[in-house]
Every structure is written in C-alpha cells, then in structure tokens.
N, C-alpha and C positions, 0 to 999 in steps of 0.2 A: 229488215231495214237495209236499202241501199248506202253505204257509208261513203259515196264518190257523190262530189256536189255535180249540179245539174249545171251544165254549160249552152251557154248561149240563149237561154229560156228564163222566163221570171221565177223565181221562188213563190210556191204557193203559200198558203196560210201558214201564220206563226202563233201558235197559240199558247198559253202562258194559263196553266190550272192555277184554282184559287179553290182556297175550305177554308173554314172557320180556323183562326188562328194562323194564317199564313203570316208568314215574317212579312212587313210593308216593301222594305228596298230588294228584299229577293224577287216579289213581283214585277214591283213599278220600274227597279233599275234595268233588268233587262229590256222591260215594254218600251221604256225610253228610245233606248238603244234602236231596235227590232223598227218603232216605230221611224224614224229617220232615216234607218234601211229603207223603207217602204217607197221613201220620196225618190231615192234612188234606180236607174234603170238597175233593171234586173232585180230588183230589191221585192223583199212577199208580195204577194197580191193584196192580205189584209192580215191583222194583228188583232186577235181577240182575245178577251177573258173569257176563262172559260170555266163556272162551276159545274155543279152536280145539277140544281136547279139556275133561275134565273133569279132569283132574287139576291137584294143586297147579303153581303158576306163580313164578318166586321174581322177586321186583320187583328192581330198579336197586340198590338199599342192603341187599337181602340181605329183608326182609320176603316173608312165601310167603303167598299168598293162593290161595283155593280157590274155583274157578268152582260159580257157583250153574246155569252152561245150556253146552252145548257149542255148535258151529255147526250141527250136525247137528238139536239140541234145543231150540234159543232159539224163543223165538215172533215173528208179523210184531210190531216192536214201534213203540211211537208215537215216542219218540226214542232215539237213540244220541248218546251220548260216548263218544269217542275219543280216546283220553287220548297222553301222549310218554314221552321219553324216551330213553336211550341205545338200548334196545332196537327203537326206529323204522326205523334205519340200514340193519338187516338186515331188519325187517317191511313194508318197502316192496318186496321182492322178493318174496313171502309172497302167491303167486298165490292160497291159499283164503284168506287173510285181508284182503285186495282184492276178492273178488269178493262176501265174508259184508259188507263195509260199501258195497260199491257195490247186491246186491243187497236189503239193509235199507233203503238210502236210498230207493231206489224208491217204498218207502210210506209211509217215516216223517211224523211232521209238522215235525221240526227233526232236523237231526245237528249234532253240536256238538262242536269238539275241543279240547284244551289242549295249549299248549306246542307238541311235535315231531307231536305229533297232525297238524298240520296236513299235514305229509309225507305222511300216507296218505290223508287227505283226497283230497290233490291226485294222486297213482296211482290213486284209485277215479275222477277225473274232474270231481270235485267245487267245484273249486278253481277252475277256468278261465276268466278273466274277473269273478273276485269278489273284493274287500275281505276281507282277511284278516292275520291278525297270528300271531306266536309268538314263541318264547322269546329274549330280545333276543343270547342268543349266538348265534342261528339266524335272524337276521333278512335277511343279505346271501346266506344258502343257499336261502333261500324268495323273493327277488327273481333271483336268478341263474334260476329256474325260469322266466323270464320271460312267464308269462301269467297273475301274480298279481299286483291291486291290496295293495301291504303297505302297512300304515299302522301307525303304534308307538305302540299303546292299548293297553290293560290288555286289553281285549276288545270287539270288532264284529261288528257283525250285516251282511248281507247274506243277504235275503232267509230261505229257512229254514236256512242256513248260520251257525252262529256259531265263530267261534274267537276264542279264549283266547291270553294270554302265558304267562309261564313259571309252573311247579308252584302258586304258590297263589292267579295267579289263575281258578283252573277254579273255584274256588268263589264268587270273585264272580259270573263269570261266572253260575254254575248259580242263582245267587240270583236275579241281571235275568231270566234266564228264565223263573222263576217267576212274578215282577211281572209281563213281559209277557204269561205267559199265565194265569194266574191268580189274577192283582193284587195290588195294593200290599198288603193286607191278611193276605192269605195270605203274600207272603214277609215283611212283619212279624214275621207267630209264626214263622216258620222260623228267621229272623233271631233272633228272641228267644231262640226253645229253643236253638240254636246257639251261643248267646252271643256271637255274631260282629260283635264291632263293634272292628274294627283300629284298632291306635295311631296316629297320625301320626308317633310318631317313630323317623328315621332315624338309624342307630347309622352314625358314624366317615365315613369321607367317599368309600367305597367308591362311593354311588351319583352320586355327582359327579366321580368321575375321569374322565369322559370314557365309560367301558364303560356299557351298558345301554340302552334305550329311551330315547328322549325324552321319554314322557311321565312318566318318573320321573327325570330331571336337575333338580340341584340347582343354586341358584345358587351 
C-alpha cells in the first residue's frame, strides 16, 4: 500500500465491504461521506458496495442492502472500508472474505475500518504492530490479540491503516481522510452538504458510568 495521497489525479474507487450482519451506520455513514467526495474535483471516480456475492445482504438491525460489485467483479480499488459489526464474529473465519481485503490491500492507497472492522483487519494481517482502535465494547478483545497497539480515540491513523470506534465514528473518520487527502477545503463542502456538524451534548449519564472509551468519559 502506498500511504502518500495521490496529487493532482482523481482518486479511484472507494469501496466499502458488506456481509451478513454488518453494523448499518459503519457502512452507510461512510458511503455518505465517500459519496459527496465523488461530486468533488479530485474526489473517487465511483463508490461501491461491495459483497462476497451480489445479492441482497440483510445488515445487524435488519436494513437489506444490495452490493453494487461482487469479489469476483470489484475493480483494483484506491481505498477500502471495512466496516463491523455483530456479523465480524463469524467473518473472520470467512477465508474469501480475508483474502478479497488482504488481497485489495496490496494496492490500495488507505484501508480503513470501523468499529469490529478492526477483527478482519487484523486476520488479513493488517493489523500487526500498528495503532489501532474499535468499538469501546471490543476494546479488551482487540488487546487480548496481543500484537495490537489500541489506543481509545474516536479514530487513528497509522501509516495507510486507519481505524474507527464504534458505528458513527466511521464518518468522522471518512471526513479526516478526506482533509488528509484532499484538503480542508474539500471535506468543508462534504461537511457542509452532509450537514454534519455533531452536538456536543450528552444525554444522561450513560457515558460516564465507567463503560465506554476514555476518550469519551465524562467528568
């Protein structure tokens, strides 16, 4: 993987893995994202779904979404997301779906996961010696792995490796990637068209009971 974004050229395809059981907003909120890059100069060429076969895939909360490319049909592409989810569990056994994101990574210029994403990450190889985060209920299953730097951020970068916390930080996430590789200016209008500017406030006292990351404990 080349980890220096590509200058003055459009970004090729952004494609975004889907299986049985994917978290809903780990897919769709980056594809958001990705997808308003696209309108952008310089912004992917195309933004696909991408299963194992083509047929409908029914997500974690019951939403069915339909693959735009199979593994057979997807093209080499510039990045992949690799989104979680309950369905992880069982997709890290999922020898072609390990070897479609180990052999994507190979060219990509970023692969980038959210939440339980990280699990397949780290089965493709990916993982090994790099800074990396997920879903804070999954935080002590991804150090148990023992050859992962975790750090409890919203989302970090190492090198062209980024991973994501849980479901809706995949969009912030996919936003910094923009800025970094397309600049502040570009994910401005994304930001803008998106409408994406999060409240600060915390409802009830859920995120201070001791459960969660640290970098979202409340005093």
């Amino acid at each position: 993987m080349d980890p220096a974004a590509s200058s003055g050229s459009r970004a090729g395809s952004f494609g975004i893995l889907l299986f049985p059981g994917v978290e809903e907003l780990d897919a769709v909120g980056p594809w958001e994202m990705a997808a308003l890059w696209a309108r952008q100069p310089g912004g992917p060429t195309e933004c696909l779904m991408i299963g194992q076969g083509e047929g409908p895939i029914t997500c974690a909360k019951g939403l069915v979404l339909l693959p735009q490319a199979s593994f057979a049909t997807a093209p080499p592409l510039d990045v992949l997301l690799v989104p979680g989810g309950l369905g992880t569990r069982t997709e890290v056994n999922n020898a072609a779906l390990i070897a479609f994101i180990r052999q994507q990574a190979a060219q990509c210029r970023a692969v980038l996961s959210v939440c339980t994403g990280a699990f397949l990450l780290h089965a493709a190889g990916l993982l090994s010696g790099k800074r990396a985060t997920t879903h804070w209920a999954s935080l002590e299953r991804l150090r148990a792995l023992g050859d992962v730097a975790v750090v409890e951020e919203r989302f970090t970068r190492d090198g062209a490796i980024w991973t994501a916390a849980g479901i809706s930080s995949g969009i912030d996430l996919t936003l910094q990637f923009i800025a970094e590789t397309a600049g502040e200016v570009v994910a401005a209008q994304v930001q803008l068209e998106a409408e994406y500017f999060p409240s600060t406030k915390i409802y009830g006292a859920a995120a201070s009971s001791g459960k969660g990351a640290a970098y979202f404990q409340t005093s």
